[in-house]
N, C-alpha and C positions, 0 to 999 in steps of 0.2 A: 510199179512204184517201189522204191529201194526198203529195205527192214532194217529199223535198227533194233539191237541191243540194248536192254538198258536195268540198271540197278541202283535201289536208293528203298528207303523207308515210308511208310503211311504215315497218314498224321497220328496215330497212335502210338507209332515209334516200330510196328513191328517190320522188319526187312523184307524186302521183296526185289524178283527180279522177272523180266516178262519182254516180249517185243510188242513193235508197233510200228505201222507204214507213216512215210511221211516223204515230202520229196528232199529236204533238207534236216542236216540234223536240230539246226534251231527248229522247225515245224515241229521235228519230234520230239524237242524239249517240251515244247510249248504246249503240246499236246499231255504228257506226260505229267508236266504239271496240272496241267488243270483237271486231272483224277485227284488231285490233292497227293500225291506222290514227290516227296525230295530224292531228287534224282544227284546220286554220289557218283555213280557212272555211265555214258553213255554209248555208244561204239555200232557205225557200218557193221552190218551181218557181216561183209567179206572182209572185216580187215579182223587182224591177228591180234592178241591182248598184246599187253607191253608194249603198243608203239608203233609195231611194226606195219606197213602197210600190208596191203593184201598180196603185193608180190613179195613179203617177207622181208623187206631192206629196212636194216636198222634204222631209228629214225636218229638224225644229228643233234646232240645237245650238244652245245657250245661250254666253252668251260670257263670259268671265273676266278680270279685272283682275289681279289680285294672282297670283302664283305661288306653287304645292305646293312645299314646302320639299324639299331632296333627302333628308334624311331620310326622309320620311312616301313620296315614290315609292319610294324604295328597298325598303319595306317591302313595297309592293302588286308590287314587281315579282318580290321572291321570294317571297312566298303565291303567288304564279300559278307560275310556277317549279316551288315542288313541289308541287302541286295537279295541275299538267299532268303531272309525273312520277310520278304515284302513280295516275295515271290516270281521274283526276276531268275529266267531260266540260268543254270550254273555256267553254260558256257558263255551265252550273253554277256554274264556279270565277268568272268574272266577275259572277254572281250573289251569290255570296258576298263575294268583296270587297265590291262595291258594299252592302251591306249588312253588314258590317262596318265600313264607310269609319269613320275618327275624326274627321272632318269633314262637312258638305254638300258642303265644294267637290269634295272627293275622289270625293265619291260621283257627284255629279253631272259630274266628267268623266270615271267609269270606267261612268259609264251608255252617255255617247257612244262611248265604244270598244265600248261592248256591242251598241250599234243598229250601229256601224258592221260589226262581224264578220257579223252576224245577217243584215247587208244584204248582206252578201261581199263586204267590203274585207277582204283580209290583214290581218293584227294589224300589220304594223309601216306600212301606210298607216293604221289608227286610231289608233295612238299619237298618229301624228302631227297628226292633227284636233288635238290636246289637248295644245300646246307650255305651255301653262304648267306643266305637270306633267315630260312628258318633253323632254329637246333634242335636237336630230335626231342625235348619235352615236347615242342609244338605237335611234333608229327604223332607223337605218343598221344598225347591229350583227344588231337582229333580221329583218332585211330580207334578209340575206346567211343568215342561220339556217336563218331557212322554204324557201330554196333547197336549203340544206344536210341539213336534216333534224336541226339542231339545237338547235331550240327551249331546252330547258332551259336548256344551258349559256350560251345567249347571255341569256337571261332573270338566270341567273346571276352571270352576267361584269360587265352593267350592274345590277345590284342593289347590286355590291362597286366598282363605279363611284363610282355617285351617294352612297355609304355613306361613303367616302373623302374625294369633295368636301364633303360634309357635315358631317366629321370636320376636315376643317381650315379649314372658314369660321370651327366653334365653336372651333376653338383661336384662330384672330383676333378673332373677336369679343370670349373672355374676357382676351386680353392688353391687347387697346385698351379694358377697362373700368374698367380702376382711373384711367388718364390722362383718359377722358371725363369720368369723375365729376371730376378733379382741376379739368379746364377750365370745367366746368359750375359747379363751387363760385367758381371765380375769375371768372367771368363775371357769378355773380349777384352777389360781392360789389363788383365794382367796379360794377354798377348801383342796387345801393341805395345806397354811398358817395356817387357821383355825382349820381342823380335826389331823394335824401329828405336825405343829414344833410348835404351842404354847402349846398344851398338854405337851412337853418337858420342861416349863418355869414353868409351874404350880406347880411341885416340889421344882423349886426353889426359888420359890417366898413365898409357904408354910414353907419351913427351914428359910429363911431369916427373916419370919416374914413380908412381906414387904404390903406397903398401896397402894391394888390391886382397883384401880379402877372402875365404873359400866360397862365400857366399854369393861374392859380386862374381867370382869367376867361373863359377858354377851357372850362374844366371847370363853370361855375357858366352859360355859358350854354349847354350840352348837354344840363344837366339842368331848365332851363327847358324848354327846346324839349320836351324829352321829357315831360315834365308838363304842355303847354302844350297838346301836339297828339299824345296817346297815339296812335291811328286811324293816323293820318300816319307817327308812328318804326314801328308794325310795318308798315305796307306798304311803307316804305323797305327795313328790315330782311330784307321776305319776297320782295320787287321785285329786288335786291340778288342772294338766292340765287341764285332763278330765271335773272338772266341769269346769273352763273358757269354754274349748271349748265348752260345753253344756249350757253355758249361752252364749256364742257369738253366737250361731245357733238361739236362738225366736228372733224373728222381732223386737219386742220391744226396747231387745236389742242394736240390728244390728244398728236400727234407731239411737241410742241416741250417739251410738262410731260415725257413720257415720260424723252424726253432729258436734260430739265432735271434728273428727280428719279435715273435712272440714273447720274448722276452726283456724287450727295449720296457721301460717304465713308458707308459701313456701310445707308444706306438700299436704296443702288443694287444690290449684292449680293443682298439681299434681294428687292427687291423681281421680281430680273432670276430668283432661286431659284423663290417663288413662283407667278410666273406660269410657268415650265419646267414644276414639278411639276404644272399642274394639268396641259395640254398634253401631256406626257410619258404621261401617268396616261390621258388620252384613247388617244393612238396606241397605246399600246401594249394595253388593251381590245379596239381595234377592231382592229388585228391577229391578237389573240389569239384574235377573232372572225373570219378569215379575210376581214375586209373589204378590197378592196386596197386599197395602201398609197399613190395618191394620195388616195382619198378621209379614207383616216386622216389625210397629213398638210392636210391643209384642214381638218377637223373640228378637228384640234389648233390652229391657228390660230385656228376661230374661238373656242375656250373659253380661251386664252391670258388673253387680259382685257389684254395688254398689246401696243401698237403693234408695237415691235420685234420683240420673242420672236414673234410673228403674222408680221411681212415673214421671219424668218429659217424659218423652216417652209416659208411658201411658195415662199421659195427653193428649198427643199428639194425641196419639190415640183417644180419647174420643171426640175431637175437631173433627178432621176430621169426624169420626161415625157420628158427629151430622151435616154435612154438611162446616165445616169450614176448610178453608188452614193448608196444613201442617205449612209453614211459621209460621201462626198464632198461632198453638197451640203449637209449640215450643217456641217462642217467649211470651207465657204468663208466663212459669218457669224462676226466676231468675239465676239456675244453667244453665243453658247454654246460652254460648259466642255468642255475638253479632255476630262476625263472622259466627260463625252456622246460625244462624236467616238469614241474607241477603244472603248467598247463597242458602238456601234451599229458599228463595224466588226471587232470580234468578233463580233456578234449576226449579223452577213450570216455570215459565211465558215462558224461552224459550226450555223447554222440555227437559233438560236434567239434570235432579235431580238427580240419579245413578251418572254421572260423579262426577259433582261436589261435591257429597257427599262424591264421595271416597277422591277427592284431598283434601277438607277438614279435613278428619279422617286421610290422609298422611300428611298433615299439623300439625294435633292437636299428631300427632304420634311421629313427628321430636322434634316439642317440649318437649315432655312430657319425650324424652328419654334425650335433655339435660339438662332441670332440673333434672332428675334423676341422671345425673352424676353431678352437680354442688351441688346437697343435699349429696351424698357418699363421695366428696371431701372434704364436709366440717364437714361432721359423722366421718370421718377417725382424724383430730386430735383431733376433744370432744371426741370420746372415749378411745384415748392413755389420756387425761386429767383424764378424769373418774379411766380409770384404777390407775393411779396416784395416785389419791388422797386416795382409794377404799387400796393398798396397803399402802400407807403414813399411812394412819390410824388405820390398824392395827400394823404397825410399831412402831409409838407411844403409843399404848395400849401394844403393848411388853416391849419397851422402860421406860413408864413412873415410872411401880414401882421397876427395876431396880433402878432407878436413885432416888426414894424416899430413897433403902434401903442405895445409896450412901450416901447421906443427915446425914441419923441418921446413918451411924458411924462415919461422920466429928463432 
């Protein structure tokens, strides 16, 4: 009868590791569990850790582009959660996801997590095979778990994570879509204005003779061009993007718009909110996960998404390394709110800095989404103005040497 491998915690929480015959490795799950044992890994006596089969051939992970929305992991990470709490053997229940997946992609990177366990990586070294789906707080969170003997709750903790960041990308999203649409409606009208119905004036303007302005000739030769050499204006156009985006990417930079836009009246608030709460919403997980708290604040740095609120963290961190309060070395960055500061030094003194962190970051959350709606309330009628004026003026560049050729036959 074949031996597996196997390693996972007591219900006590202390670690253990031991074999056990079975003729399948579900048997040996199943078996394993019912010692009252969570089983974090399990693995064929003959095959090789890391994947490899037993004649050594690397096993194939497939590679991925695009990213699992935090939503849809959020979901996989609590079916496993209470699938693992109700006692359902680990590979079973990663059998089950992966066959319920709502996608391919799903499925196929909760496959690789499933060779990976099978192979005896830890679940939170397979996680992380498979960063398009999870980011390494996840992996961190539950990495400190399977030490701990807490599997569930850390599966949990990051379920209500990525459920949250999820929750406020889609509130960004649906606030910036009434003004996309607005820009998108102004952008094509002033391309058909420009490229189809003044080209139509431009002959009559040449019979007439008439005194064409720099403006109308500036506008009437754009939409030549554009009509002249389609191929050419979108590679301009798509050539254009690409470098922004390749110069928005070096730090340098990143740094300088940071500053630039932190400094916008009602932008910079926001924007300096926002990036806190995701950050915030990180450490404070990953504490609540007993990960230590310089790894938290690095992990909250790196999910910030903004330069500053990123350097003030790892200030943060550097304080603490060197023996000093967190309190403290938060409170030496001016980017973060007093309010941050005296909670996080309530949260030291009477032990419950996780809590109050989160209420904080639920705090800094609430806010940050109604400025956001009080900045699209007031973007929605400057950019019907914009569009206004943006057509006004080409109007008048149609308009004006009409009106010259009226002139000179009075």
């Amino acid at each position: 009868m074949p031996v597996f491998k196997y390693k996972g915690y007591a219900g006590g929480g202390g670690q253990l590791s031991g074999e056990i015959m079975a003729e399948t490795i579900e048997e040996a799950e199943r078996k394993v569990s019912a010692q009252d044992v969570t089983i974090i890994s399990i693995i064929p006596a003959g095959m090789r850790r890391g994947g490899h089969g037993a004649d050594g051939a690397p096993r194939r992970v497939p590679l991925f582009q695009k990213r699992v929305s935090e939503a849809d992991a959020a979901t996989v990470l609590h079916n496993l959660a209470v699938m693992s709490e109700t006692g359902v053997p680990f590979i079973e229940a990663l059998d089950a996801i992966i066959e319920s997946a709502r996608t391919p992609k799903i499925s196929a990177a909760m496959e690789v997590v499933k060779n990976d366990v099978v192979g005896g990586k830890p679940l939170s070294a397979a996680l992380k095979d498979v960063p398009i789906m999870f980011p390494p707080m996840i992996c961190d969170l539950v990495r400190v778990a399977e030490e701990a003997g807490q599997l569930y709750t850390a599966l949990e903790s990051g379920a209500g994570y990525l459920e949250r960041a999820a929750d406020l990308r889609r509130r960004i999203l649906q606030a910036m879509l009434y003004p996309a649409i607005m820009l998108s409606v102004a952008l094509s009208t002033v391309a058909v204005l420009v490229v189809f119905v003044m080209p139509k004036f431009a002959d009559i303007f040449m019979k007439m003779k008439a005194d064409v302005p720099a403006s109308t000739r500036a506008m009437l030769g754009v939409g030549d061009f554009v009509r002249s050499h389609p191929l050419g204006t979108i590679g301009l156009i798509v050539g254009f993007a690409l470098a922004v985006r390749a110069i928005m990417k070096t730090p340098s930079t990143r740094r300088v718009a940071v500053s630039f836009f932190l400094k916008v009246p009602g932008l910079g608030p926001l924007l300096r909110d926002l990036a806190l709460s995701r950050a915030l919403q990180s450490v404070s997980t990953l504490l609540a996960g007993n990960v230590p708290v310089m790894e938290a604040l690095e992990q909250g740095a790196n999910v910030a998404g903004n330069e500053q609120v990123a350097d003030a963290f790892r200030h943060a961190r550097d304080v603490v390394e060197h023996g000093g309060s967190l309190a403290e070395g938060i409170g030496r960055t001016p980017i973060m709110p007093k309010l941050l500061v005296q909670m996080v030094s309530v949260g030291e003194r009477t032990g419950r800095l996780p809590q109050l962190m989160v209420a904080t970051a639920n705090k800094m959350d609430e806010e940050a989404g109604a400025r956001l709606k009080a900045m699209v309330a007031l973007l929605e009628p400057v950019m019907i103005v914009v569009m206004g004026v943006v057509v006004g003026t080409i109007t008048i560049s149609v308009i004006t040497p009409i009106y010259s050729v009226i002139q000179n036959l009075k």
